[in-house]
C-alpha positions in Angstrom: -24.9 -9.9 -196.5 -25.3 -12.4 -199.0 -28.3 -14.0 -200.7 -27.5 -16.8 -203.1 -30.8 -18.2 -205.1 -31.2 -21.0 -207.1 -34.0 -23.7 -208.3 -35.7 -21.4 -211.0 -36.7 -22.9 -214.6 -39.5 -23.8 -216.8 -42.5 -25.8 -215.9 -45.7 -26.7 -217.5 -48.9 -25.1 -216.0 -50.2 -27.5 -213.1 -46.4 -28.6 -212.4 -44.0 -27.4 -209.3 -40.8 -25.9 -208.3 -38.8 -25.5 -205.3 -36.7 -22.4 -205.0 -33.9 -21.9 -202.4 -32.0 -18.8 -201.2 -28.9 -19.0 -198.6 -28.3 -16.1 -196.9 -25.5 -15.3 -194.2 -28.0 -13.4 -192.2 -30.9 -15.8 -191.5 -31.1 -15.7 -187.9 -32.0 -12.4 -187.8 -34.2 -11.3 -190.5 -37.1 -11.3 -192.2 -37.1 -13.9 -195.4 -39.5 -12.9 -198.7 -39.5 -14.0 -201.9 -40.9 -11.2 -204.2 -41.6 -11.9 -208.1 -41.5 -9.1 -210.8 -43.1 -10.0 -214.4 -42.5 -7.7 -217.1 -44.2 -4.7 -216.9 -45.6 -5.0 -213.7 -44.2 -4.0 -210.4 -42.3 -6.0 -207.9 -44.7 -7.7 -205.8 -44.6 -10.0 -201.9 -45.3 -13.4 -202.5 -44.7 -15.0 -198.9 -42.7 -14.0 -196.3 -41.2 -16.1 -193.2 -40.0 -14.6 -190.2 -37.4 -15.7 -187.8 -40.9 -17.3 -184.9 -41.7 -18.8 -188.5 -44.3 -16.7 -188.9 -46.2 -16.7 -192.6 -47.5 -14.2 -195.0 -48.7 -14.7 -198.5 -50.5 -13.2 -201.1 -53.6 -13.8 -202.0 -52.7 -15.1 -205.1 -50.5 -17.7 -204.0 -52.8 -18.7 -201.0 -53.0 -22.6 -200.7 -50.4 -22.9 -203.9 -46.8 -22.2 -202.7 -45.5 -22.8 -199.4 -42.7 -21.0 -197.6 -40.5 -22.8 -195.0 -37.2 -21.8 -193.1 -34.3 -24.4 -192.9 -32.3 -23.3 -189.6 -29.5 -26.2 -190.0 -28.8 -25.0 -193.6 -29.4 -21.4 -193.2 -32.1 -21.5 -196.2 -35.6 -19.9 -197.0 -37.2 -22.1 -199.7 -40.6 -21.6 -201.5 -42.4 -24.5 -202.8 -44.6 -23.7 -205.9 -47.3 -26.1 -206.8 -50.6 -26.1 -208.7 -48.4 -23.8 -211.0 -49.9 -21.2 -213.6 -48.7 -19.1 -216.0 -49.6 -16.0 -214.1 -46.9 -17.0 -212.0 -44.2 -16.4 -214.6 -41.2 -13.9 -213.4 -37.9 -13.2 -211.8 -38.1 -14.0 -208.5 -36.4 -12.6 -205.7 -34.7 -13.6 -202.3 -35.5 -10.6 -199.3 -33.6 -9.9 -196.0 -34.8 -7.6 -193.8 -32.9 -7.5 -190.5 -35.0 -7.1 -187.7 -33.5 -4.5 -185.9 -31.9 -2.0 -188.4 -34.7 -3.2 -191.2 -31.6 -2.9 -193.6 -32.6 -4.4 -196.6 -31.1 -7.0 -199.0 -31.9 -8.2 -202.4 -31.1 -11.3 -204.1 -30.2 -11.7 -208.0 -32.9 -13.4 -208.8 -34.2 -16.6 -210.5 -36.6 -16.6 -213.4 -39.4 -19.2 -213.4 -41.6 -19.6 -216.8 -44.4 -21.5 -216.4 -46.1 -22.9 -220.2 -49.1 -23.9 -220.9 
């Protein structure tokens, strides 16, 4: 299984970002981006399921939006309104549905100024 991230960077507080991940297992897993800042714990952000289904935290509520891409195979999170609470390495999840194996992505860091 493969998870290949990208569209991380810097940004100015109030500005956006789009982050992608392609993964060979799309069809049947649960998608999530996670996002750990430095010294803090890995945390959800949103998650998409296969019915496009959506979770978020509360956090990120009515900020960042999580879509599916079935053509291109691609779970991408749009990030607006951003702040600089929202700086860390974020992460691409697959869990497959069935045998909930679990894969991680390499992540993408996204620094948000002031």
């Amino acid at each position: 299984v493969r998870l290949v991230e990208s569209g991380g960077g810097l940004v100015q507080s109030g500005g956006s970002l789009r982050l992608a991940c392609t993964t060979n297992t799309f069809s049947v897993a649960v998608l999530s981006w996670y996002r750990q800042a430095p010294g803090k714990q890995r945390e959800l952000v949103a998650s998409a399921t296969p019915a496009f289904n959506t979770t978020y935290a509360d956090s990120v509520k009515g900020r960042f939006i999580i879509t599916r891409d079935n053509a291109k195979k691609t779970v991408f999170l749009q990030m607006n309104s951003l702040k600089q609470d929202d700086t860390a390495v974020y992460y691409c999840n697959a869990r497959h549905i069935f045998s909930q194996e679990t894969y991680w992505g390499q992540g993408t860091q996204v620094t948000v100024s002031s």
